[in-house]
Chimera marker file (.cmm) of the C-alpha trace (Angstrom):
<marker_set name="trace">
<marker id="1" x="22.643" y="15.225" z="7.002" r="1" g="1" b="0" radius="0.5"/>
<marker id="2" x="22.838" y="14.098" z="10.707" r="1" g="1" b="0" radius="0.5"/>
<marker id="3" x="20.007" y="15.228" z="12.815" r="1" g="1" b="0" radius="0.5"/>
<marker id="4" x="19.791" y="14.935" z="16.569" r="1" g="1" b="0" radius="0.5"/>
<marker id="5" x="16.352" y="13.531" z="17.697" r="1" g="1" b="0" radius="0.5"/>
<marker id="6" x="14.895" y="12.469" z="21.533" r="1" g="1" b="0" radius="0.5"/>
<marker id="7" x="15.460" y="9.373" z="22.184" r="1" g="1" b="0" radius="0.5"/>
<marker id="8" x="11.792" y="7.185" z="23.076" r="1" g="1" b="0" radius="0.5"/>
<marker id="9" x="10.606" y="4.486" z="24.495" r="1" g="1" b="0" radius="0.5"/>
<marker id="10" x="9.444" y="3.455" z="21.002" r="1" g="1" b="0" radius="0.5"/>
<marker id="11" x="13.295" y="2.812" z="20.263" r="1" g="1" b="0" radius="0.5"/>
<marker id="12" x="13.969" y="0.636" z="23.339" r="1" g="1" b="0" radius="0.5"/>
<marker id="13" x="13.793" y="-2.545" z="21.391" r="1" g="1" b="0" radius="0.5"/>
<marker id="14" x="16.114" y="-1.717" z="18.186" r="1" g="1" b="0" radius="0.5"/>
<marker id="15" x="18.641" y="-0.634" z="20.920" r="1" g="1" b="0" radius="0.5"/>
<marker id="16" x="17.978" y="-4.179" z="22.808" r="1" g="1" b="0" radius="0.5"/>
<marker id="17" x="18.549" y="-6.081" z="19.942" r="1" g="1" b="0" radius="0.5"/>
<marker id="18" x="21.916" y="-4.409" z="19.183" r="1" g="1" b="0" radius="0.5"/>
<marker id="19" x="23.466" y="-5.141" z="22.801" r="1" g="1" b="0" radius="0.5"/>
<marker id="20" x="24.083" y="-8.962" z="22.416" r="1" g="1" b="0" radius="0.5"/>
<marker id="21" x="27.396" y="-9.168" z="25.060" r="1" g="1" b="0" radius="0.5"/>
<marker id="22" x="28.062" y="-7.493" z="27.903" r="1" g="1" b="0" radius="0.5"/>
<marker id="23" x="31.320" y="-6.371" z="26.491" r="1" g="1" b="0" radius="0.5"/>
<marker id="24" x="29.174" y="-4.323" z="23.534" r="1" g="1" b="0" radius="0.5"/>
<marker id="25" x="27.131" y="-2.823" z="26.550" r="1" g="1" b="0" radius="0.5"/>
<marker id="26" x="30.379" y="-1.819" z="28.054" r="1" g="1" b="0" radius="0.5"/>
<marker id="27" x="31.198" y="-0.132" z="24.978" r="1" g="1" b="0" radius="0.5"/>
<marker id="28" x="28.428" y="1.206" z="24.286" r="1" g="1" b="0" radius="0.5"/>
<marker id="29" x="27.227" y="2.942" z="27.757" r="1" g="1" b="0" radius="0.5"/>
<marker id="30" x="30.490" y="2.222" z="29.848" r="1" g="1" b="0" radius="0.5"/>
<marker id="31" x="29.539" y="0.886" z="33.924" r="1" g="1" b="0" radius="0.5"/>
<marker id="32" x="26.354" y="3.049" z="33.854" r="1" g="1" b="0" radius="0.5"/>
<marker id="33" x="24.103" y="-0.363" z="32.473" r="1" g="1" b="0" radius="0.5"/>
<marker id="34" x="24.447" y="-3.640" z="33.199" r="1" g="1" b="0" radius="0.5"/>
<marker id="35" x="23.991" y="-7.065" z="31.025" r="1" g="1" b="0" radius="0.5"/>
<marker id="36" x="20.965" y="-7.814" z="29.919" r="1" g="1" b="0" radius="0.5"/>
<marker id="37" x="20.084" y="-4.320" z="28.757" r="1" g="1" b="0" radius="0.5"/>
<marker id="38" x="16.587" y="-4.143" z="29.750" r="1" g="1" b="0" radius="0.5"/>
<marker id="39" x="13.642" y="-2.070" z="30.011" r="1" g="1" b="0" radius="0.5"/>
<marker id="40" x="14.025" y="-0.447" z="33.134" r="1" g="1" b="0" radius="0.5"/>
<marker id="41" x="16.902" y="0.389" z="32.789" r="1" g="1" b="0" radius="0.5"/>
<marker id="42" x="16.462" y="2.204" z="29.611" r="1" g="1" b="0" radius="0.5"/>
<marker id="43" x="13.219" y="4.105" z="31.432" r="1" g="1" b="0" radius="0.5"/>
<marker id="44" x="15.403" y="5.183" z="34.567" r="1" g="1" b="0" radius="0.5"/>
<marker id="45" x="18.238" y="7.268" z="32.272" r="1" g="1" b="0" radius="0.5"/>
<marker id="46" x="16.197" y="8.767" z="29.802" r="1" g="1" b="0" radius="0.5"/>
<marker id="47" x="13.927" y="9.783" z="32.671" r="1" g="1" b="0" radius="0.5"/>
<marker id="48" x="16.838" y="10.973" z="34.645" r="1" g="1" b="0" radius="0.5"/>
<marker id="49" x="16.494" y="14.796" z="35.650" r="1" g="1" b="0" radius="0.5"/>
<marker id="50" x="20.387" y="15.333" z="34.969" r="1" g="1" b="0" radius="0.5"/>
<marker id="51" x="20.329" y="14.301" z="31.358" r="1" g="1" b="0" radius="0.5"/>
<marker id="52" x="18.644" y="14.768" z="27.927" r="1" g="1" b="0" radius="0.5"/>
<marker id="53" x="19.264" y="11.388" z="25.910" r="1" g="1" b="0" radius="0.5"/>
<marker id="54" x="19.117" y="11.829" z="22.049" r="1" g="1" b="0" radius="0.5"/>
<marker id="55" x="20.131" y="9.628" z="19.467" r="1" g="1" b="0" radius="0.5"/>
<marker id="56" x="21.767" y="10.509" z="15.857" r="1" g="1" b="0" radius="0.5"/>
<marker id="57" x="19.543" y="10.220" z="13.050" r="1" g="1" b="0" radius="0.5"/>
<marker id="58" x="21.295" y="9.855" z="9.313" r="1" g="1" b="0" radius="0.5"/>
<marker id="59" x="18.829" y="11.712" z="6.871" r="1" g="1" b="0" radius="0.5"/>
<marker id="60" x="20.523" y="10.390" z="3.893" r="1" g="1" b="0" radius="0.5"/>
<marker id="61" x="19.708" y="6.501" z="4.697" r="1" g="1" b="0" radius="0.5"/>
<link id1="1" id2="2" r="1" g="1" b="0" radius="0.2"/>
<link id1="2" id2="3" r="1" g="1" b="0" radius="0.2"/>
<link id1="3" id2="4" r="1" g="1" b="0" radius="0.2"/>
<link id1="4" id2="5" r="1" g="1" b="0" radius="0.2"/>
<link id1="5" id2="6" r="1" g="1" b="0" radius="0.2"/>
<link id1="6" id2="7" r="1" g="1" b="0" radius="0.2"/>
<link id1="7" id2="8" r="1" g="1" b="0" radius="0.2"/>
<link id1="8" id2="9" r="1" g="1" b="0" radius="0.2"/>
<link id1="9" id2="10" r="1" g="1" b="0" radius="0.2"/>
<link id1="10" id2="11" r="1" g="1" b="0" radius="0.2"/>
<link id1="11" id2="12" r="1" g="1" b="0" radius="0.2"/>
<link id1="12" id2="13" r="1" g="1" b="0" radius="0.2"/>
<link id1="13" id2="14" r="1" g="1" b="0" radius="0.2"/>
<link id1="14" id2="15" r="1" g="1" b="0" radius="0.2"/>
<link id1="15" id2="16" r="1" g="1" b="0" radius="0.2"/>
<link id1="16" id2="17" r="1" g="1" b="0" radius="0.2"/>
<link id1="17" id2="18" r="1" g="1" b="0" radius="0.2"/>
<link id1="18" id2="19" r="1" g="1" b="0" radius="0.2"/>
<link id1="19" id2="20" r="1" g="1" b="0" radius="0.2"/>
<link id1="20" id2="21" r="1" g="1" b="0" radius="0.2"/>
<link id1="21" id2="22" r="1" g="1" b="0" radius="0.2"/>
<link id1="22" id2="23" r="1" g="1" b="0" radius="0.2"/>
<link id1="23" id2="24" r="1" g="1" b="0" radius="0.2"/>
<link id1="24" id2="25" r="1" g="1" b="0" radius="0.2"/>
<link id1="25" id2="26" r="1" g="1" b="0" radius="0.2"/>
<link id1="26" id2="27" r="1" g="1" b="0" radius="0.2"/>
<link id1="27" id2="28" r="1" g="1" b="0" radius="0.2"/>
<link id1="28" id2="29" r="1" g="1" b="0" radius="0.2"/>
<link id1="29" id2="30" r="1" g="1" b="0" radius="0.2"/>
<link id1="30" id2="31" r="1" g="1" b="0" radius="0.2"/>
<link id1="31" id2="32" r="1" g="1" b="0" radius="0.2"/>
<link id1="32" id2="33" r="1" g="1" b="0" radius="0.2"/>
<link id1="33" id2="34" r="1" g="1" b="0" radius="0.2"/>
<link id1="34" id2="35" r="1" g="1" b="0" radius="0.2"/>
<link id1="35" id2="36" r="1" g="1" b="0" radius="0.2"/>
<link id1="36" id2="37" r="1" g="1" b="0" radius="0.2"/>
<link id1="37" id2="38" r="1" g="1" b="0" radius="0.2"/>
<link id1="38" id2="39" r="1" g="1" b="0" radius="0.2"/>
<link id1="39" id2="40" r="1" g="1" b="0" radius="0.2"/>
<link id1="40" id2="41" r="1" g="1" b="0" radius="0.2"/>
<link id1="41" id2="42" r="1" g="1" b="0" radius="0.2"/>
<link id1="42" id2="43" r="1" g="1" b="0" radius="0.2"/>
<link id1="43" id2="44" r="1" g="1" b="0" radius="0.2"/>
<link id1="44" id2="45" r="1" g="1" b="0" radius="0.2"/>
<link id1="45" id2="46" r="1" g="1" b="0" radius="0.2"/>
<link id1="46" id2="47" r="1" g="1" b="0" radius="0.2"/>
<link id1="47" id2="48" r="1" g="1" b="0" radius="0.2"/>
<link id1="48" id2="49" r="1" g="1" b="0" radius="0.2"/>
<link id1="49" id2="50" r="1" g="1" b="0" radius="0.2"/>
<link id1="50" id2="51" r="1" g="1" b="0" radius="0.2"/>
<link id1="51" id2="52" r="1" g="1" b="0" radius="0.2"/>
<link id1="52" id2="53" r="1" g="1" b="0" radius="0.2"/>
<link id1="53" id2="54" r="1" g="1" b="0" radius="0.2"/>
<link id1="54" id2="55" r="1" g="1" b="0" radius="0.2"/>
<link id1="55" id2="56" r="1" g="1" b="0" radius="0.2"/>
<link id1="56" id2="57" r="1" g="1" b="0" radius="0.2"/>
<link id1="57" id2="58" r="1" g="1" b="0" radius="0.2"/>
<link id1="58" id2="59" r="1" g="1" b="0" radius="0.2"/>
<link id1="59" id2="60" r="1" g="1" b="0" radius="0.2"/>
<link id1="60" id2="61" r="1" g="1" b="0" radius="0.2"/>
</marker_set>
């Protein structure tokens, strides 16, 4: 079963380690980041007063 779940801070650096090309960040979250992926950047659109980032969680795994 899928679940949605906030994403957190505490899941910055799994998401880090996945962008290795700015051509995966591209796919990924289109022009809105930029190569390297960092930190910041991260903080500044989950804090972001328009949005509400989540990420997919797979119960069965």
């Amino acid at each position: 079963m899928l679940q949605l779940i906030p994403f957190q801070e505490k899941d910055f650096q799994t998401l880090s380690g996945w962008i290795d090309s700015p051509r995966f960040l591209m796919q990924w979250g289109g022009p809105m980041f930029n190569f390297p992926l960092t930190y910041q950047q991260l903080i500044d659109y989950k804090d972001a007063q328009d949005r509400r980032a989540f990420q997919v969680y797979d119960q069965g795994l």
